[in-house]
BADO-301107 format. One line per field, with one value per residue (C-alpha): y, x, z. Coordinates in steps of 0.02 Angstrom, whole numbers, plus 50000, padded with zeros to 5 digits. Each point is the difference from the previous one (the first is absolute). Layout:
BEGIN
v <- Y, ...
u <- X, ...
w <- Z, ...
# end
This chain:
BEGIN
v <- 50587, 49993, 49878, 49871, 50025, 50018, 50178, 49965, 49890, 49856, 50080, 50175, 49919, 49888, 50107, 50106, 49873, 49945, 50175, 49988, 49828, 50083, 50168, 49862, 49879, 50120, 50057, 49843, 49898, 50106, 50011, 49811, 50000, 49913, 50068, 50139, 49910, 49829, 49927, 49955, 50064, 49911, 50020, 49945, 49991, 49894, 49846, 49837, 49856, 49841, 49865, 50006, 50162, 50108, 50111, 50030, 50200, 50089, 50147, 50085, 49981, 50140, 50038, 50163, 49919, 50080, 49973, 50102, 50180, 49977, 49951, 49863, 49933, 49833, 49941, 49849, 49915, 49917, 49845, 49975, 49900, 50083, 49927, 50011, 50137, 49980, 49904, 49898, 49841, 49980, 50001, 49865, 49901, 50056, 49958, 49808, 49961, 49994, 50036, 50007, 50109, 49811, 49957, 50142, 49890, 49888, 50017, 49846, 50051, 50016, 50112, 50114, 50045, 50007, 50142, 50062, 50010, 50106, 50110, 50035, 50214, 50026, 50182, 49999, 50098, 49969, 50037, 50007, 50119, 50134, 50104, 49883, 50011, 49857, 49873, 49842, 49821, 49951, 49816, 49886, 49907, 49853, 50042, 50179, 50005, 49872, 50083, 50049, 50137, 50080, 50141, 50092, 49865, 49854, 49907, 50081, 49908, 50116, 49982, 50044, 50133, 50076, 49975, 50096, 50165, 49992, 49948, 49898, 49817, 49869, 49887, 49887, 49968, 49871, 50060, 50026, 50172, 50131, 50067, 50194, 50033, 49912, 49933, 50076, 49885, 50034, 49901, 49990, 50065, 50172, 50016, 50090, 50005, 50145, 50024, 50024, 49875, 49890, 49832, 50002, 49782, 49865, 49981, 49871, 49847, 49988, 50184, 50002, 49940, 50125, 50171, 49957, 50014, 50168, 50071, 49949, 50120, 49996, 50129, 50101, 50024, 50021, 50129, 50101, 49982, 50098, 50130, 50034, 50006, 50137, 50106, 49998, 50115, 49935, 49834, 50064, 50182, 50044, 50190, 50020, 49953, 50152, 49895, 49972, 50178, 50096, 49894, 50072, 49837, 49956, 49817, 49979, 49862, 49907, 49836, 49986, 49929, 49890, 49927, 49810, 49858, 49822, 49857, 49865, 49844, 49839, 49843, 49855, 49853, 49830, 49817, 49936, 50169, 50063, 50179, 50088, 50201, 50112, 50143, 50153, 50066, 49812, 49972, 49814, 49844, 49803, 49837, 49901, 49909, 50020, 49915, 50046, 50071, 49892, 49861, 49950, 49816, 49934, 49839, 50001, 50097, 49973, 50094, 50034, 50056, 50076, 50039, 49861, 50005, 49880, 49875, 50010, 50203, 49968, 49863, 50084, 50169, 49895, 49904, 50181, 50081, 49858, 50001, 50182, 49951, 49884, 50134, 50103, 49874, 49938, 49843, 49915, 49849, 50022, 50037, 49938, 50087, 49986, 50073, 50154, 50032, 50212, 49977, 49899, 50070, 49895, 49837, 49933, 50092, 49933, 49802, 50015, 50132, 49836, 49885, 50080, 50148, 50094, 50157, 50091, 49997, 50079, 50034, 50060, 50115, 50070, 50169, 50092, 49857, 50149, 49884, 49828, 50085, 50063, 49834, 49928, 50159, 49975, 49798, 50014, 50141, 49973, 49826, 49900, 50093, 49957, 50107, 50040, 50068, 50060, 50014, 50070, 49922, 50077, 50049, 49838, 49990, 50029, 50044, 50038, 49926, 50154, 49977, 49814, 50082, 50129, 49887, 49904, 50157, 50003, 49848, 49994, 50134, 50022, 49789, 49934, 50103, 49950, 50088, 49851, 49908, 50044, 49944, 50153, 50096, 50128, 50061, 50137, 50140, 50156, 50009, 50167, 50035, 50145, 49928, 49787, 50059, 50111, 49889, 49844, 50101, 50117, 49934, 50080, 50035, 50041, 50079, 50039, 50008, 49961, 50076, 49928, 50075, 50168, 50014, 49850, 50002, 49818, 49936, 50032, 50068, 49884, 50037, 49906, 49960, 49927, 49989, 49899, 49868, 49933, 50093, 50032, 50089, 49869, 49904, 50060, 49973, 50119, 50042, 50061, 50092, 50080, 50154, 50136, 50051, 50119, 50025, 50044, 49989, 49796, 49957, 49864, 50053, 49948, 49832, 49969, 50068, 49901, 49828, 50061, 50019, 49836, 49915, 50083, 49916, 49862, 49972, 50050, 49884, 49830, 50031, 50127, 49955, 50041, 50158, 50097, 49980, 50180, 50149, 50090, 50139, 50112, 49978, 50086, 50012, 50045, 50069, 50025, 50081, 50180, 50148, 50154, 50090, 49825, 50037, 50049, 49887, 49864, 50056, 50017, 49825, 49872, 50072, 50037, 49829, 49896, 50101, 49951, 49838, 49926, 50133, 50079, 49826, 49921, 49893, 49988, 50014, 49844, 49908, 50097, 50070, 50175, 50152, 50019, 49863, 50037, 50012, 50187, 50043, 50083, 50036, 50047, 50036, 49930, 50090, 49949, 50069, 50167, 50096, 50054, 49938, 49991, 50010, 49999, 50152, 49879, 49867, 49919, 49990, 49907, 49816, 49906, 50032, 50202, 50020, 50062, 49838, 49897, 50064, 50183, 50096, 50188, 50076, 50198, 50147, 49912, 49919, 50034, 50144, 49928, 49784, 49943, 49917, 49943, 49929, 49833, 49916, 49836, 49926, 49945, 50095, 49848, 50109, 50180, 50107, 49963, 50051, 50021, 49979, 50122, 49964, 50098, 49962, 50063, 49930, 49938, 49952, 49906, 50139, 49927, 50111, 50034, 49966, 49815, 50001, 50027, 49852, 49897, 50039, 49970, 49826, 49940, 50034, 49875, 49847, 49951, 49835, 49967, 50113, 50012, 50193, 50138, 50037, 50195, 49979, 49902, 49825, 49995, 50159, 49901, 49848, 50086, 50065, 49862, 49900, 50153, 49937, 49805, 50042, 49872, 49885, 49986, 50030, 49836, 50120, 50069, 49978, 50150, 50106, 50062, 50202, 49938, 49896, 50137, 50094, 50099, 50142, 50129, 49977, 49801, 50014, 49909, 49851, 49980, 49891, 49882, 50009, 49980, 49844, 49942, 50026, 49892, 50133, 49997, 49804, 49937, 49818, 49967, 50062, 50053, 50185, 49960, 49938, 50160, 49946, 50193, 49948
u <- 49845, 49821, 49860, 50035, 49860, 50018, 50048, 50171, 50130, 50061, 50180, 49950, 49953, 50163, 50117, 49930, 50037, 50158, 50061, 49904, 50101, 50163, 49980, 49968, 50108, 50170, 50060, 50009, 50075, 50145, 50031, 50018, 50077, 49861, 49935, 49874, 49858, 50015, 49868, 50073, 50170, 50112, 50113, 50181, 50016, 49858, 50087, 49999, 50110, 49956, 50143, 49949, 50089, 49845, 49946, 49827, 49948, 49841, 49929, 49813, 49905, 49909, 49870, 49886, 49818, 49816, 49868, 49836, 49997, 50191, 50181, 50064, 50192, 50007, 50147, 50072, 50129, 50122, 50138, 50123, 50146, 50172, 50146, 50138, 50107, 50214, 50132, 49904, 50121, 49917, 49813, 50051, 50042, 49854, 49886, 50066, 50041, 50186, 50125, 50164, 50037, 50060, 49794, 49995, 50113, 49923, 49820, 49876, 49901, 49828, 50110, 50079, 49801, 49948, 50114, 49985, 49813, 50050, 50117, 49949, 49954, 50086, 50096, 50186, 50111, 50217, 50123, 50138, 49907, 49904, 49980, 49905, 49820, 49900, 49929, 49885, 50070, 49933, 50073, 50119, 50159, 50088, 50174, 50007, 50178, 50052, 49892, 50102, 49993, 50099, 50097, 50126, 50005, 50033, 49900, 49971, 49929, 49875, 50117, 50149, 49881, 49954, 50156, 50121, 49857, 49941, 50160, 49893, 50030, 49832, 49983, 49858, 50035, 49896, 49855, 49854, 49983, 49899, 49956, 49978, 49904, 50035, 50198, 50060, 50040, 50030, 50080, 49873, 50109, 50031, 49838, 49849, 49813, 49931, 49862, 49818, 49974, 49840, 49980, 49879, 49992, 49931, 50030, 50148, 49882, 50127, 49964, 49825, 49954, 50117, 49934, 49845, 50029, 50091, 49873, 49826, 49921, 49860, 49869, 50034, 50168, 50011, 49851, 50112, 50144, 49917, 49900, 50180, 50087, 49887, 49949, 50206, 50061, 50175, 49907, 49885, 50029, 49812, 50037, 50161, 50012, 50048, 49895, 49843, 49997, 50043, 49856, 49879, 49964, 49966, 49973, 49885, 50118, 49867, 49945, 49810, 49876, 49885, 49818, 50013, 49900, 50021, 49903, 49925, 50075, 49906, 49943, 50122, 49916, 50062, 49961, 49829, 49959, 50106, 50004, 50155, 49941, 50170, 50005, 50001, 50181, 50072, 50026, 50074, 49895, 50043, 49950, 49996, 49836, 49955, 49999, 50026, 49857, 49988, 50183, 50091, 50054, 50182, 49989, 50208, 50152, 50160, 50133, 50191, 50112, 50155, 50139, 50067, 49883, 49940, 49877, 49895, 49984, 49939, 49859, 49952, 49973, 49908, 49896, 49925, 49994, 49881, 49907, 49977, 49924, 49882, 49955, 49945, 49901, 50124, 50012, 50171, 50116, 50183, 50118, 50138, 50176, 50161, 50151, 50055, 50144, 50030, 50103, 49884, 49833, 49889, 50056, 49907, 49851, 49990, 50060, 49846, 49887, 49958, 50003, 49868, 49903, 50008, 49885, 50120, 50186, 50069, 50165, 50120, 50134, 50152, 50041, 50057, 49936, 49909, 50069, 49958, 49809, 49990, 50037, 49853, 49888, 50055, 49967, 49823, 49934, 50054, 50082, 49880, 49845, 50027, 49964, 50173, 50008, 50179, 50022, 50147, 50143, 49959, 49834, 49926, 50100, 49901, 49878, 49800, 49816, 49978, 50154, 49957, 49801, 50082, 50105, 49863, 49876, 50138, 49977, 49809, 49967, 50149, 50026, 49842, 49888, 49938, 49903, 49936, 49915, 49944, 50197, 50029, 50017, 49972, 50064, 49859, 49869, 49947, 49838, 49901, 49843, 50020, 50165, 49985, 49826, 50136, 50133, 49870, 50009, 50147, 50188, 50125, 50164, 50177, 50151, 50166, 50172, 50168, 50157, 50182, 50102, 50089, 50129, 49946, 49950, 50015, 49848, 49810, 49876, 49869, 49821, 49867, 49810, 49911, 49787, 49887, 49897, 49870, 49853, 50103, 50155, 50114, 50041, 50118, 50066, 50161, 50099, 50158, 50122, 50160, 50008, 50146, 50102, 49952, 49820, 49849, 49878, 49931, 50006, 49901, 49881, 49858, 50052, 50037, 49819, 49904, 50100, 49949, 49801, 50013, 50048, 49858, 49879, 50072, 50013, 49839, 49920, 50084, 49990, 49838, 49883, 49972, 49879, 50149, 50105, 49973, 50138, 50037, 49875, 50142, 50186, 50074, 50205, 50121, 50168, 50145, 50164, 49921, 50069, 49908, 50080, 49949, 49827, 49954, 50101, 49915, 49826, 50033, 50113, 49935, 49817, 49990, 50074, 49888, 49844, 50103, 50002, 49853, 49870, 50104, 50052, 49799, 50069, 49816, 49926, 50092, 49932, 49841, 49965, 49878, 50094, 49894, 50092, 50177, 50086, 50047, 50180, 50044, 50197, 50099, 50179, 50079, 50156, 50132, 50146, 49959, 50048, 49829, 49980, 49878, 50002, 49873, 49982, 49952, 50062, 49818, 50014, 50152, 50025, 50111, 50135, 49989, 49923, 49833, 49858, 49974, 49865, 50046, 49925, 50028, 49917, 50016, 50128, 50145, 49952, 49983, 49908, 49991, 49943, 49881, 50145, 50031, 50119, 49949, 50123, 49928, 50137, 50052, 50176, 50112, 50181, 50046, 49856, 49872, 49965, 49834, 49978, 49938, 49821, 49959, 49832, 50046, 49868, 49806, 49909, 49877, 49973, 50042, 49990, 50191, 49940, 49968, 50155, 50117, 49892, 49999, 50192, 50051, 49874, 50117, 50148, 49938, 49998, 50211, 49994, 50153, 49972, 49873, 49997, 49975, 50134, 50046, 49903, 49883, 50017, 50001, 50138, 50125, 49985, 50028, 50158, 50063, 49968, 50129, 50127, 49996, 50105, 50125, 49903, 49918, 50176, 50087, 50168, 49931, 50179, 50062, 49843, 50089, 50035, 50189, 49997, 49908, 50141, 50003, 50093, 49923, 49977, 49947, 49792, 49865, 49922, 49825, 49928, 50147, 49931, 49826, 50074, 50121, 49872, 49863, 49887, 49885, 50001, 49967, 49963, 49838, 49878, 50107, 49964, 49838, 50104, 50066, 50174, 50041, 49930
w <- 49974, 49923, 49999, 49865, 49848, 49812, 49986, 50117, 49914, 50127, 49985, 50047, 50180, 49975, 49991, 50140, 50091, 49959, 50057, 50153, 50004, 49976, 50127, 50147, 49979, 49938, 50177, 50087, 49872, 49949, 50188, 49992, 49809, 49903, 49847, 50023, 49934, 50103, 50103, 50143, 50083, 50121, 50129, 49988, 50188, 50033, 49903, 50063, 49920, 49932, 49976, 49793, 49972, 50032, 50130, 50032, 50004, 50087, 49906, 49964, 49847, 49977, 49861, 49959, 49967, 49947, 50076, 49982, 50053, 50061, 49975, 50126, 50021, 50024, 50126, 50048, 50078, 49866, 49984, 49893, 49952, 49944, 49944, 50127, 49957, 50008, 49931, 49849, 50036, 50189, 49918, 49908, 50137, 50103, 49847, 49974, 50175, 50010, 50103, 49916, 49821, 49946, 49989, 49837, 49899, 49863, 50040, 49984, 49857, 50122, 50107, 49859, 49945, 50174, 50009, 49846, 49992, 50182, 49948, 49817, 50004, 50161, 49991, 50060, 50025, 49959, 50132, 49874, 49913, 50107, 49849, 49919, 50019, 50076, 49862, 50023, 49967, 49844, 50024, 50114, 49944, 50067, 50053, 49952, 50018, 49879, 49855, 49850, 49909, 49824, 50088, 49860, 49890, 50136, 50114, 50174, 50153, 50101, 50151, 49915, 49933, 50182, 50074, 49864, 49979, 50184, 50086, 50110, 50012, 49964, 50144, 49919, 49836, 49988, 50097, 49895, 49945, 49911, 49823, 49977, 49848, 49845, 50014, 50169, 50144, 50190, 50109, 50156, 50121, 49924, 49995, 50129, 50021, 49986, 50138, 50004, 49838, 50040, 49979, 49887, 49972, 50096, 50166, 50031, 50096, 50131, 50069, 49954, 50191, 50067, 49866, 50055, 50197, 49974, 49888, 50100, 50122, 50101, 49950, 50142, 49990, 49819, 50045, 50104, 49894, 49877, 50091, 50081, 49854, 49936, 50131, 50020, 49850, 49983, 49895, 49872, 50023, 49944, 50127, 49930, 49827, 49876, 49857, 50115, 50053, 49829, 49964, 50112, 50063, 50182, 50085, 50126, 50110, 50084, 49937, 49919, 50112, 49895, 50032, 49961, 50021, 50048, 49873, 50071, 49960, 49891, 50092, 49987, 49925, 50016, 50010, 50060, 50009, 50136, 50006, 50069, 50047, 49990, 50133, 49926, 50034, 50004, 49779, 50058, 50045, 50055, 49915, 50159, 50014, 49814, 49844, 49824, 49895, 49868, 50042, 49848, 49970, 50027, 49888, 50031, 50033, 50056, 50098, 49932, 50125, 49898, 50167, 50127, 50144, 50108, 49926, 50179, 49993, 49827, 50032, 50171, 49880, 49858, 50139, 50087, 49820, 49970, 50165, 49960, 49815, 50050, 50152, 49863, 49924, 49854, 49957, 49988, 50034, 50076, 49858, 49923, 50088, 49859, 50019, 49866, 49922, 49982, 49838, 49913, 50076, 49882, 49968, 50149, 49968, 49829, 50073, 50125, 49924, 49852, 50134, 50125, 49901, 50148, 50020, 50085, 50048, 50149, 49997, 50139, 49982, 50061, 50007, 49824, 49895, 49871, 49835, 50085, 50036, 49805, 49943, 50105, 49976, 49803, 49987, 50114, 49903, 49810, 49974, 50109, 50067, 50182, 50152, 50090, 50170, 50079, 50188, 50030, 50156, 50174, 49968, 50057, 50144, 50184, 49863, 50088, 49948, 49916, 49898, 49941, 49948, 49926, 49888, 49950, 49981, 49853, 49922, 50017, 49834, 49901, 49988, 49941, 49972, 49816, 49846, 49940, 50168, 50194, 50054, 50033, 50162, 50117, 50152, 50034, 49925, 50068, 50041, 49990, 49900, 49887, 49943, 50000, 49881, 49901, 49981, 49932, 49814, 50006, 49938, 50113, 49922, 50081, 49878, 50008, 49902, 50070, 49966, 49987, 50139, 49974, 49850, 49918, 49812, 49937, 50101, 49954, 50128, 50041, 50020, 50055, 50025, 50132, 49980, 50118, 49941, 50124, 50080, 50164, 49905, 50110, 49841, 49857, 49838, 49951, 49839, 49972, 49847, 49968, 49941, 49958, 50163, 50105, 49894, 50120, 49883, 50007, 49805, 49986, 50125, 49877, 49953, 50207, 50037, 49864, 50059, 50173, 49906, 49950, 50151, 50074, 49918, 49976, 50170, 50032, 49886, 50056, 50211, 49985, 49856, 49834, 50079, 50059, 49834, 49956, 50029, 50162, 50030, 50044, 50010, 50131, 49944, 50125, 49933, 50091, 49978, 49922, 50048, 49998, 49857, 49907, 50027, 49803, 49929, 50079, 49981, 49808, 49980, 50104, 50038, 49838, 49959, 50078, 49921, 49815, 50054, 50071, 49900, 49842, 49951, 50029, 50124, 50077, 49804, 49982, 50140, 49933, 50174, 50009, 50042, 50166, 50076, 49929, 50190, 50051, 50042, 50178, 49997, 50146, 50025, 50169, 50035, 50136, 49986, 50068, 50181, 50077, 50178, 50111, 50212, 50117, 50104, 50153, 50065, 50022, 49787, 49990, 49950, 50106, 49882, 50054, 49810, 49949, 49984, 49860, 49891, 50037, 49835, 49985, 49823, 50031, 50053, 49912, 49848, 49804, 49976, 49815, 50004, 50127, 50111, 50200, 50118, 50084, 50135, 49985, 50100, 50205, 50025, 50029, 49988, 49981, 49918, 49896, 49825, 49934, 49816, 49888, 49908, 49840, 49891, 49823, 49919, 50091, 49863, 50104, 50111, 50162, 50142, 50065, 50182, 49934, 49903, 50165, 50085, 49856, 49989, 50198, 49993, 49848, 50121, 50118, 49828, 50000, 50000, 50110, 50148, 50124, 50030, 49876, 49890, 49927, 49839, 49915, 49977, 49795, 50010, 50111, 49899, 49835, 50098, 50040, 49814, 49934, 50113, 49915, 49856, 50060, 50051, 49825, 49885, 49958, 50037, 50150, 50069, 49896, 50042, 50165, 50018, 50036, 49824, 49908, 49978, 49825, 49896, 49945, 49820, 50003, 49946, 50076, 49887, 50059, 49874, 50076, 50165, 49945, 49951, 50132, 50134, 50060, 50044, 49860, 50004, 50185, 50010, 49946, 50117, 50141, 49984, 50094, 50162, 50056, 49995, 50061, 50182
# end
């Protein structure tokens, strides 16, 4: 490995590291037969099952890393889901929920691509034909048995087919079955799962609960899990390893002690200028006894309550809800309560939405009601313009004050807050010096792109922008696009950031004055979902990008602006998904949770010798162990000093507008996640937009311009980008 600089290509230090990659990980995951170069490996005989037809594996993740002046492995306890291995016919039952073989014949078309979207790529294995290798089902048929085939000239059933070269009789003909390739098809009961495939989809709802509870550990014992597993040399094998030691390597098996530091928190700023002061491990606070900073006005709403439940639970709900709105200093009447009907989710929003002009609707739901919530989600936000709310059944029940603020904390930004008057509200600023002065002329900007779930092609990824508007950074406007699947790289970033621009102003001008319509001194953009090896790509696409946009194109020559007051860009990439951990050596530094406090910052010993980067757990543990997320500056064009960048970054974590505790990143980053995940909400078809109804073949192409059209995204009601409808 050598210090990046122009006279050592990027691969030379690449490769060197794949290898070192490779030498690490090769002993303990042929032991446990997964490819060499894999992660993570798991253990067969840790598996737990779930009633879906998975089972639920413990492994390590394990990872060779850089860091300055020395080469670090980065381990961690991992979880995964594996499809349950055995007779294919029984994880078909498992997977639908029935009992008897009867329940496989003549599928309900949502249960045929339920399965299918399951078992599509799953390798089997034939136990009429051991000498055939194991293949993946390329498709599923309807009773395999009764297929028909030209066999010599006549037609051949593939019963008659098994039974006459097998000499085995078919039990289930009409059991669904299984395609092999192009033409070949299995009847389900000759054939096996192979094990150790993972499950590489999203998790079935009904286990989600249950994968969770297996999978979370508190820090300490996942701490001793892994010191254990490697000072033990039966797991990772670093002592005995014939790779690691032709190698000449050596690991050192203790885990690094780091130097961190704990930031302070921001002053909580509400109503009447109450103050709330956060304790400097606590990263949680309670609005009992305050008021909203700036309340927003409930002209109307109305409440829709879409399951049979009593009509008492429902008013005594509605009546504390609105105690707990007018606590907070909102303004509103007792609503109107109508009864919903789940298969035609709109009609009485539309009968009563003309009828009252409600502000809001609150509707009630019962559990698995994900189309019945689209159709509301896709009416409020593109047909009509109307902030919707869903509570779902059960979690009003014996529900607490805090419960009832918290609900309405919800409604108080994302419902009317307004571009074009002072309707709007807000729930609360931070308060701090150096950063309120900041915040007065800089735009803050979140970013991300999501994905369609594994193995689907037919659906775009969606990325999207969140920017703040007023001088607190509490109030957004956000813009969204489809783009090709699976695409990192946000392609309309420019035309998203110069809507954003002129929002800005815009906004600026009608509640400010006509003295702060000018541009954002600096525009700090936030951009999630960036791996490392993504680094250079995104410095010369989207930073670049931006620069083509706003200055290349005269953007500010347009609006005949000098250059000296052209805002400077300060990108930074917030990464998640990644296995560092951090535990306190003492118990004295613990949260109550057993993790490491909110605010917890560590910027040396284990970082990117290359990008001025840091860890910050900005975060109260509530289960299992926290993750810190991952800060990288790859561009500072202002010049900001990093030490205000992490407080500037941890403050912003204390800004969601529906919590009252700090959440794991900044504000404008979880919002922009959250606007990816509203495809369905804001498709007219959303009901086909599920993973299970995604199903597709291999050769069928993806039509983007037709999405471009189909979806709402690029045409939100009028206005209605400005009312966080992400919250």
């Amino acid at each position: 490995m050598q210090p990046r600089n122009a006279s050592v290509p990027p691969d030379n230090n690449t490769k060197s590291l794949s290898l070192l990659q490779l030498i690490v990980r090769q002993a303990p995951n042929i032991r446990h037969h997964f490819p060499a170069d894999a992660r993570a490996f798991y253990d067969i005989a840790t598996a737990k099952y779930l009633d879906v037809g998975l089972s639920v594996w413990r492994g390590y993740f394990q990872s060779v890393r850089p860091t300055l002046g020395r080469l670090l492995i980065n381990i961690d306890v991992s979880h995964a889901l594996f499809y349950a291995h055995g007779p294919l016919i029984n994880l078909m039952m498992q997977h639908l929920g029935v009992h008897d073989v009867r329940g496989l014949h003549n599928l309900q078309p949502h249960s045929f691509r339920q399965l299918r979207s399951f078992l599509k790529g799953v390798v089997v294995s034939f136990t009429v034909a051991r000498d055939m290798r194991p293949r993946p089902i390329s498709d599923l048929v309807d009773a395999a048995g009764l297929q028909e085939f030209d066999k010599e000239n006549e037609r051949c059933s593939v019963q008659r087919h098994f039974e006459t070269k097998y000499q085995v009789p078919v039990q289930y003909p009409r059991a669904v079955g299984v395609k092999i390739g192009k033409t070949a098809i299995f009847p389900a009961e000759f054939c096996e799962v192979q094990p150790g495939q993972i499950y590489r989809k999203q998790i079935p709802p009904r286990v989600q609960k249950e994968f969770l509870n297996i999978a979370t550990q508190r820090p300490d014992v996942r701490f001793r899990a892994i010191t254990e597993a490697v000072r033990h040399d039966d797991v990772f094998k670093y002592r005995s390893s014939d790779y690691v030691r032709e190698a000449g390597m050596q690991v050192n098996d203790r885990p690094v002690d780091l130097k961190g530091k704990v930031l302070a928190p921001p002053l909580i700023k509400y109503g009447h200028g109450h103050v709330v002061q956060l304790g400097r491990k606590a990263g949680h606070w309670n609005l009992r006894g305050c008021q909203l900073y700036k309340p927003g006005v409930l002209q109307s709403w109305m409440v829709v309550c879409y399951y049979n439940v009593d009509r008492d639970q429902v008013q005594h709900f509605v009546r504390r809800l609105s105690d707990a709105l007018r606590g907070l200093a909102i303004p509103d009447k007792m609503p109107e309560l109508l009864p919903g009907n789940g298969s035609n989710p709109t009609a009485v929003l539309e009968e009563y939405g003309r009828k009252l002009k409600p502000t809001l609707v609150l509707c009630i739901m019962p559990e698995n009601s994900a189309e019945t919530r689209r159709a509301i989600k896709y009416w409020g936000d593109c047909a009509r313009g109307v902030s919707t709310q869903c509570v779902l059944k059960g979690k009003w029940d014996h529900a607490s004050e805090q419960y009832y603020a918290n609900v309405a904390l919800k409604q108080a930004v994302p419902c009317y807050c307004s571009i074009n008057s002072r309707m709007g509200g807000v729930n609360s600023v931070i308060e701090h010096p150096e950063v309120g002065d900041f915040l007065r002329t800089a735009m803050i900007v979140g970013a991300d792109v999501g994905h369609p779930g594994p193995g689907i092609t037919n659906r775009p990824s969606v990325a999207g922008v969140v920017a703040s508007l007023n001088l607190e950074a509490s109030i957004m406007t956000s813009y969204s696009s489809v783009q090709q699947p699976r695409q990192e790289m946000i392609e309309d970033l420019g035309d998203m950031i110069i809507s954003a621009l002129n929002d800005w102003r815009k906004y600026r001008r009608e509640s400010l004055g006509s003295e702060f319509d000018r541009p954002p001194s600096v525009i700090i953009f936030y951009r999630d979902g960036v791996s490392e090896g993504e680094y250079d790509r995104i410095t010369q696409y989207e930073i670049h990008k931006i620069h083509s946009e706003l200055f290349t194109l005269c953007l500010f020559t347009r609006m005949k602006l000098p250059r000296r007051v052209w805002p400077k860009i300060v990108f930074i990439v917030v990464t998640k998904r990644h296995h560092v951990r951090f535990f306190a050596k003492n118990s004295e530094d613990e949260d109550r949770s057993g993790n490491c406090p909110a605010g917890l910052l560590v910027d040396d010993s284990i970082t990117n010798p290359h990008v001025p980067n840091f860890y910050l757990q900005s975060h109260a543990g509530l289960l299992g162990t926290s993750r810190p997320a991952h800060y990288s500056v790859l561009a500072n064009e202002a010049q900001l000093d990093i030490d205000f960048i992490q407080r500037l970054t941890f403050h912003l974590c204390h800004t969601y507008a529906s919590a009252t505790r700090s959440v794991s990143i900044p504000a404008p980053v979880y919002y922009a996640d959250r606007l990816c995940l509203r495809l369905p909400f804001l498709c007219g078809n959303g009901a086909s937009l599920s993973d299970t109804a995604s199903d597709t073949t291999s050769g069928e192409t993806f039509d983007l311009e037709t999405w471009k059209r189909a979806v709402a995204l690029s045409k939100p009601f009028p206005g209605f980008q400005l009312r966080m409808p992400f919250i």
